[in-house]
C-alpha positions in Angstrom: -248.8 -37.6 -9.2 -250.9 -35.3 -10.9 -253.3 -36.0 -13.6 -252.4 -33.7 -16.2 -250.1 -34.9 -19.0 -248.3 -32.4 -21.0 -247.2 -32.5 -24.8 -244.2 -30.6 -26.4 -245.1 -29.4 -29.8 -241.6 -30.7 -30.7 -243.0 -33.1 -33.2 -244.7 -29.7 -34.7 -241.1 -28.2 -35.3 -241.3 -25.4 -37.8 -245.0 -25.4 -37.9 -247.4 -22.7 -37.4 -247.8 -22.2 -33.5 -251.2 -21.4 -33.1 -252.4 -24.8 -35.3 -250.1 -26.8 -33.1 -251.9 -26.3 -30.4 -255.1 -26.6 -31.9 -253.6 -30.3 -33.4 -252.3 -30.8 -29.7 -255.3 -30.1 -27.8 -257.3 -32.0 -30.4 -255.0 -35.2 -29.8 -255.2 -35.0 -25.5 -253.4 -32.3 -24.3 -254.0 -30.8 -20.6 -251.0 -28.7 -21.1 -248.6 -27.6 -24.3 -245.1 -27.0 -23.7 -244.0 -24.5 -26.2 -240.6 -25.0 -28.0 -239.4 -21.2 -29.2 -237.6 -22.6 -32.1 -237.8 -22.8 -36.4 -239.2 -20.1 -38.4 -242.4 -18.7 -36.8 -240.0 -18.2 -33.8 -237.5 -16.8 -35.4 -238.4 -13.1 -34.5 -238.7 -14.1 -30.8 -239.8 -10.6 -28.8 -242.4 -9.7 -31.4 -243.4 -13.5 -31.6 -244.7 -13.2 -27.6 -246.4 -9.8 -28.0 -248.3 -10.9 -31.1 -249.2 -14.7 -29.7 -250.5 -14.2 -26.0 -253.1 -13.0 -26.4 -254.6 -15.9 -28.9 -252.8 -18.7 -27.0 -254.8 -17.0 -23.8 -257.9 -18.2 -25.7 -257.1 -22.0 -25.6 -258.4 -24.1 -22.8 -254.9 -25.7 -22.2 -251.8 -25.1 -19.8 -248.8 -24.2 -21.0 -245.1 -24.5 -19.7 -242.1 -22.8 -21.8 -239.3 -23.8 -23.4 -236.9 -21.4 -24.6 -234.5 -21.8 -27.6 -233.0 -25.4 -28.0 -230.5 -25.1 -30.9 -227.7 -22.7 -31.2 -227.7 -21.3 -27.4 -225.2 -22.3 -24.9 -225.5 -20.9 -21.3 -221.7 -22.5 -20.7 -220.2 -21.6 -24.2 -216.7 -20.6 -24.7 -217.8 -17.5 -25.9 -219.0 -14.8 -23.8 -220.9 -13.0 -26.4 -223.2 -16.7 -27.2 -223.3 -17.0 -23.2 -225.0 -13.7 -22.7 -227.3 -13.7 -25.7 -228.6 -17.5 -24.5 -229.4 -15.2 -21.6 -230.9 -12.5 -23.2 -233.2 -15.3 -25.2 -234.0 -17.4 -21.5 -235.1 -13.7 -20.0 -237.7 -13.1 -22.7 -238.9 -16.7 -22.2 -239.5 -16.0 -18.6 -241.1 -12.9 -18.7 -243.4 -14.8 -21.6 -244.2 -17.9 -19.5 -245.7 -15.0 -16.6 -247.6 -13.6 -19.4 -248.9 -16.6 -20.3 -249.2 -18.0 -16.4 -246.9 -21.1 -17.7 -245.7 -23.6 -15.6 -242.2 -23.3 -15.6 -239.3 -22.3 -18.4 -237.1 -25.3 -18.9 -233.3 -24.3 -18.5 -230.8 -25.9 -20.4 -227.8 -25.1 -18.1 -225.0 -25.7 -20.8 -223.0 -28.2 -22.6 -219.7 -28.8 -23.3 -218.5 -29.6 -27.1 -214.9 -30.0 -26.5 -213.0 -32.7 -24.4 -210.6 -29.7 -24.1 -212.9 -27.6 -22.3 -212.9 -27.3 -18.4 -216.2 -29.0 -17.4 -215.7 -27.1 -13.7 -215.7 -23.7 -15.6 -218.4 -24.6 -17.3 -220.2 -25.6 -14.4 -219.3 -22.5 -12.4 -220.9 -20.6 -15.3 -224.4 -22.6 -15.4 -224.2 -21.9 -11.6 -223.7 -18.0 -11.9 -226.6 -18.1 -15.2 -229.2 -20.0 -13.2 -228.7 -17.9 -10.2 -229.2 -14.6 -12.3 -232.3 -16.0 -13.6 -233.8 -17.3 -10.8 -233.9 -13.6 -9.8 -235.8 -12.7 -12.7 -238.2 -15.6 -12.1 -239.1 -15.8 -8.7 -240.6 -12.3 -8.4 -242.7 -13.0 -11.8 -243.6 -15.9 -9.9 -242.1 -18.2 -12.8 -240.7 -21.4 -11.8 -237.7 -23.2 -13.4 -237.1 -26.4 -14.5 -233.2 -27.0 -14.7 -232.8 -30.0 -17.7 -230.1 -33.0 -17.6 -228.8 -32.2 -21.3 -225.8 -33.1 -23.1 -224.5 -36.7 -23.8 -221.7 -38.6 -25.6 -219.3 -36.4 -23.7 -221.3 -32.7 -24.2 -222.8 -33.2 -20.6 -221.2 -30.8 -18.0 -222.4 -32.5 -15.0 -222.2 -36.7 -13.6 -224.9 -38.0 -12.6 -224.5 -36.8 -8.9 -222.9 -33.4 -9.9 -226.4 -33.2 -11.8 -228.5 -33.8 -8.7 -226.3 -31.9 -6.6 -226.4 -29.1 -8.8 -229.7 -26.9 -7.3 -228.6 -27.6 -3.5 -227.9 -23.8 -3.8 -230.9 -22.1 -4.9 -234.2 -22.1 -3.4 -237.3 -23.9 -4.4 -238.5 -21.7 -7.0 -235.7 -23.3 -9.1 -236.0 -27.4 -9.7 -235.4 -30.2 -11.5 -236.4 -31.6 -15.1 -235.4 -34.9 -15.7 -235.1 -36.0 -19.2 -235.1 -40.1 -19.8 -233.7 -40.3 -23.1 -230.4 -38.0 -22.5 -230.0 -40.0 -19.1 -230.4 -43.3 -20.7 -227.6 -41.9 -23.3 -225.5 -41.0 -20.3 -226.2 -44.8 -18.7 -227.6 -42.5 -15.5 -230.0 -44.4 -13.4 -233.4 -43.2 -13.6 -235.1 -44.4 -10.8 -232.1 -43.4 -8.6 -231.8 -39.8 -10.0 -236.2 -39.4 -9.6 -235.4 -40.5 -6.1 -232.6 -38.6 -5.0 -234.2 -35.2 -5.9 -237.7 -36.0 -4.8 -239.7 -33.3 -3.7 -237.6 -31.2 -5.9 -238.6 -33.0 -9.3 -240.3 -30.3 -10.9 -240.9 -32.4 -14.1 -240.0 -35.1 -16.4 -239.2 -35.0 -20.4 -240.4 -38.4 -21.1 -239.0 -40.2 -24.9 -237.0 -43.4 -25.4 -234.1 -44.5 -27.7 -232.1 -46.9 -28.9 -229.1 -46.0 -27.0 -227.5 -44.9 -29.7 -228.5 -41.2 -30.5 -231.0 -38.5 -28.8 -234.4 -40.0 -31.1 -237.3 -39.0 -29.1 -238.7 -42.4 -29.5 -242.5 -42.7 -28.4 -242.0 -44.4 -24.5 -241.6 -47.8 -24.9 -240.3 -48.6 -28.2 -237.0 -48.0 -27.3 -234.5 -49.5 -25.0 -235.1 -47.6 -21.6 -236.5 -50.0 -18.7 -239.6 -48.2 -17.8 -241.5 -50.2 -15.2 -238.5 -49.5 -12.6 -239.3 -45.3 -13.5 -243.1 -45.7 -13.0 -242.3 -47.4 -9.4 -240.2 -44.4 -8.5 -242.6 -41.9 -9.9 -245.4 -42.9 -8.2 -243.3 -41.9 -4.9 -242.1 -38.5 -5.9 -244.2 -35.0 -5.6 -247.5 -35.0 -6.7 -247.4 -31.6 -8.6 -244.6 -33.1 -10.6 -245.1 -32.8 -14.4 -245.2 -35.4 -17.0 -244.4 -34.2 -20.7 -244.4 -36.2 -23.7 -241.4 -35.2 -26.0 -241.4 -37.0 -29.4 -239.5 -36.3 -32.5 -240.3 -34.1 -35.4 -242.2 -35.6 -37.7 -244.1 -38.6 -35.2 -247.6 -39.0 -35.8 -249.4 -37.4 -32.7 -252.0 -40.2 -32.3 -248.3 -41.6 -30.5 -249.5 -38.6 -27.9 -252.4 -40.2 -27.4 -251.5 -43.3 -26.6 -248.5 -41.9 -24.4 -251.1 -40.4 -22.1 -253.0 -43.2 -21.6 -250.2 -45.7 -21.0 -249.0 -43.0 -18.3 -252.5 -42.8 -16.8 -252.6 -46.8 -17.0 -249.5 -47.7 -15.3 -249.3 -44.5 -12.6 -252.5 -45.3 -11.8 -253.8 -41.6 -12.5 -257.3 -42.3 -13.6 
């Protein structure tokens, strides 16, 4: 397992991008996963011309992670589908800008119990492929997400880990323990069955109740039996803290250190 332990600047949401990762770095980070989302984002292409060049600067990693709210690669609606693909393009060619370490891929949700989970499936299949094309040759990697929950998930748990059997390597997995734990997926299993192909983990708790981005441990996920399986996965697979808007970062801090205590990474 490797050593480095990546922060989201979710709990930054909104905030000025370039002090976040100051504020980041300051508080532990090895790497910064950048969340293209709120207000300084909101003019996206010109954002990533104007930022690389001062985010170059930093002594920190970075993986990407393109818009959260309001895109849907599996939506209803053709028009949304495509422009969620427009946004996840730009993100890639940004993360080989920036040398990032992947772009997280949120392969699609679906809001309705009316909707055909198989369609939407068949979509996410047919997105991910397209950009995987645009990836590999950027030499971008992808991190495919578990998201969706209380019914908005397209996949099962095994449909989930079955779902990159297609694509080649370049394309992978990135496990998120609080929208699996709201799913009642098992964690350990799921780290296990993909293995090598465990690109990297979103690591929060919750109550079980709602998506809360609780700091690890002070929520109701079992944790010990997820450190066991870790420490038999990849060793280039990534760890990244993802708390809530708003949590004080020192939580960061002592995030990293309780990974590097109980994964033995020190």
């Amino acid at each position: 397992m490797r050593k480095e332990i990546c922060y989201s600047d979710l709990p930054l949401l909104t905030q000025d991008v370039e002090r976040n990762v100051e504020a980041l770095i300051a508080h532990g980070a090895d790497i910064v996963e950048l969340l293209l989302d709120g207000i300084h984002w909101d003019d996206m292409q010109e954002k990533m011309r104007s930022i690389v060049g001062v985010l170059r600067k930093f002594d920190v990693g970075f993986s990407i992670h393109p818009p959260a709210w309001d895109t849907n690669l599996t939506s209803e609606n053709r028009t949304i589908r495509e422009a969620t693909f427009e946004e996840y393009r730009k993100a890639i060619e940004f993360a080989h800008e920036l040398e990032a370490e992947h772009v997280v891929i949120h392969p699609g949700f679906a809001f309705s119990p009316a909707f055909d989970k198989s369609i939407a499936r068949q979509r996410a299949q047919e997105y991910v492929h397209r950009l995987n094309e645009i990836a590999k040759p950027l030499g971008v990697k992808l991190a495919v997400e578990n998201v969706g929950y209380h019914g908005a998930s397209i996949f099962t748990q095994d449909e989930y880990c079955a779902f990159l059997e297609p694509f080649d390597d370049n394309a992978g997995y990135l496990v998120d323990t609080g929208h699996a734990r709201l799913n009642n997926w098992d964690i350990p299993d799921m780290i296990r069955r993909i293995g090598r192909r465990l690109n990297s983990l979103h690591l929060h708790d919750n109550s079980g109740r709602g998506d809360e981005h609780l700091p690890i441990e002070e929520g109701s996920i079992e944790w010990e039996p997820i450190y066991e399986a870790l420490k038999e996965v990849s060793p280039d697979c990534l760890l990244i803290l993802e708390y809530t808007p708003g949590c004080e970062l020192e939580k960061l801090r002592v995030g990293k250190q309780l990974l590097i205590q109980k994964l033995g990474l020190s």
